[in-house]
C-alpha positions as CSV (number, residue, x, y, z in Angstrom):
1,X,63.5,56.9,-3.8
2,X,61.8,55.8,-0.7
3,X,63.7,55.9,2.8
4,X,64.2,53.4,4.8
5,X,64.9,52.9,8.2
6,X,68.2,52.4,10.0
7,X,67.2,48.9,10.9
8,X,67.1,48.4,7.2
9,X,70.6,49.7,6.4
10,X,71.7,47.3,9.1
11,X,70.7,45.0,7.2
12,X,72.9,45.2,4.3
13,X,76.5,43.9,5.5
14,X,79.2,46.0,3.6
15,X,82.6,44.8,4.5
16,X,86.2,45.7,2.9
17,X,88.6,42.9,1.3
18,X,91.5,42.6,-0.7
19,X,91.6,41.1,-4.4
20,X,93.5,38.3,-4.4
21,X,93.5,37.1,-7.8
22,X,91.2,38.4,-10.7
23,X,90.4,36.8,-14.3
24,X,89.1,38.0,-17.8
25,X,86.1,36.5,-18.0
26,X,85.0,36.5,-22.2
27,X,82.0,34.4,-21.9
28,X,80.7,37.1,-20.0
29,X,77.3,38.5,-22.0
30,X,79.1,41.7,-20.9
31,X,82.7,42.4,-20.9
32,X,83.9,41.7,-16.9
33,X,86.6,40.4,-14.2
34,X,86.1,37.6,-12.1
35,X,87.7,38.3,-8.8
36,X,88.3,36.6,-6.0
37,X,88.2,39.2,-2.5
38,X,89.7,37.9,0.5
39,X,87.5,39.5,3.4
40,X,89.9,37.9,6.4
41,X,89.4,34.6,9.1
42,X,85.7,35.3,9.2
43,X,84.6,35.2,5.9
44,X,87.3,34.0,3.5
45,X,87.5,34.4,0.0
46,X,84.4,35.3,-2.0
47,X,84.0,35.7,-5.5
48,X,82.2,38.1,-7.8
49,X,81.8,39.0,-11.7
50,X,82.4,42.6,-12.2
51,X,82.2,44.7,-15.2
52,X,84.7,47.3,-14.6
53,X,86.6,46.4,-17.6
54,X,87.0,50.2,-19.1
55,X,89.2,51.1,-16.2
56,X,90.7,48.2,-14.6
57,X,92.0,44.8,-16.1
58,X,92.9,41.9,-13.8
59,X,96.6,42.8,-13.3
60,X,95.6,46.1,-12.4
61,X,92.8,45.4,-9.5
62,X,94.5,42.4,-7.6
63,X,96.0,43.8,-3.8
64,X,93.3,46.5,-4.2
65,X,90.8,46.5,-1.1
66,X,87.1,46.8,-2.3
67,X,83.8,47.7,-0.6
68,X,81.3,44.9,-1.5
69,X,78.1,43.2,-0.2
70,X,78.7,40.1,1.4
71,X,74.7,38.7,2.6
72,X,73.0,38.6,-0.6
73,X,72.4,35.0,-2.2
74,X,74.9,33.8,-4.3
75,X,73.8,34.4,-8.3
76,X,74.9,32.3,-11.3
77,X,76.5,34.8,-13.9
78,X,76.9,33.1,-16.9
79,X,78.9,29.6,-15.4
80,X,80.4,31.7,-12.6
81,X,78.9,31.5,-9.3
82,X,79.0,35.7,-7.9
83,X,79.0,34.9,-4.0
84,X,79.2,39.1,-3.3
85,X,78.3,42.2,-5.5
86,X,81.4,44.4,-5.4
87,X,80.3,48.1,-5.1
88,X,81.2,51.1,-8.0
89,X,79.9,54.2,-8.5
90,X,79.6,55.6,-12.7
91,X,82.1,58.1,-13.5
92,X,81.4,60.6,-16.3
93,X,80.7,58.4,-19.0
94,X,78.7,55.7,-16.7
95,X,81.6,53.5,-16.4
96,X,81.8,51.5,-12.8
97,X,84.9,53.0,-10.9
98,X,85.5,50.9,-7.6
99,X,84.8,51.9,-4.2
100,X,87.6,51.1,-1.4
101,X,88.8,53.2,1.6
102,X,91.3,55.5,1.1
103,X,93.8,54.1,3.7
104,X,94.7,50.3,3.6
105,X,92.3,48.5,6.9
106,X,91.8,45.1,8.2
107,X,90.1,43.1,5.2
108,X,86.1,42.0,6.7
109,X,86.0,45.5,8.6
110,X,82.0,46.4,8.7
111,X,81.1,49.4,6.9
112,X,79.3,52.0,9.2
């Protein structure tokens, strides 16, 4: 993988929010969640597909606080608009397991 500077990782805006409220989304080409992540005054609510439907379902994710990117272009997923891309890291099987601090902080706090 090639480096990059620091400049560059500045670049990429991480910031935490809370799900507010998540949906099944079947039409999905790929089994997913729609959510909708509430990242406080400055940024509102976004949404985002997800596919993290082995280990979550939408009752289960909703008042969870998520790491996501915030400053890409929104992308059409099917006939949902994805305004962030909620991060995940693969557990043992390659399933997407969400990243969120481990202690509840202000939602739109800047990852650094």
């Amino acid at each position: 993988m090639a480096e990059i500077s620091f400049e560059d990782f500045l670049k990429v805006d991480i910031r935490v929010g809370k799900v507010v409220d998540a949906q099944p989304y079947p039409e999905a080409r790929k089994p997913a969640i729609k959510l909708w992540v509430d990242f406080g005054a400055e940024l509102g609510v976004r949404k985002s597909s997800a596919q993290i439907t082995k280990h979550y379902t939408p009752e289960s994710v909703i008042g969870q606080q998520v790491m996501a990117v915030v400053n890409f272009p929104p992308r059409q997923i099917g006939k949902f608009m994805s305004e962030i891309l909620v991060l995940g890291m693969p557990d043992a099987d390659g399933e997407v397991v969400l990243i969120g601090p481990k202690m509840e902080v202000p939602e739109g706090g800047r990852l650094y």
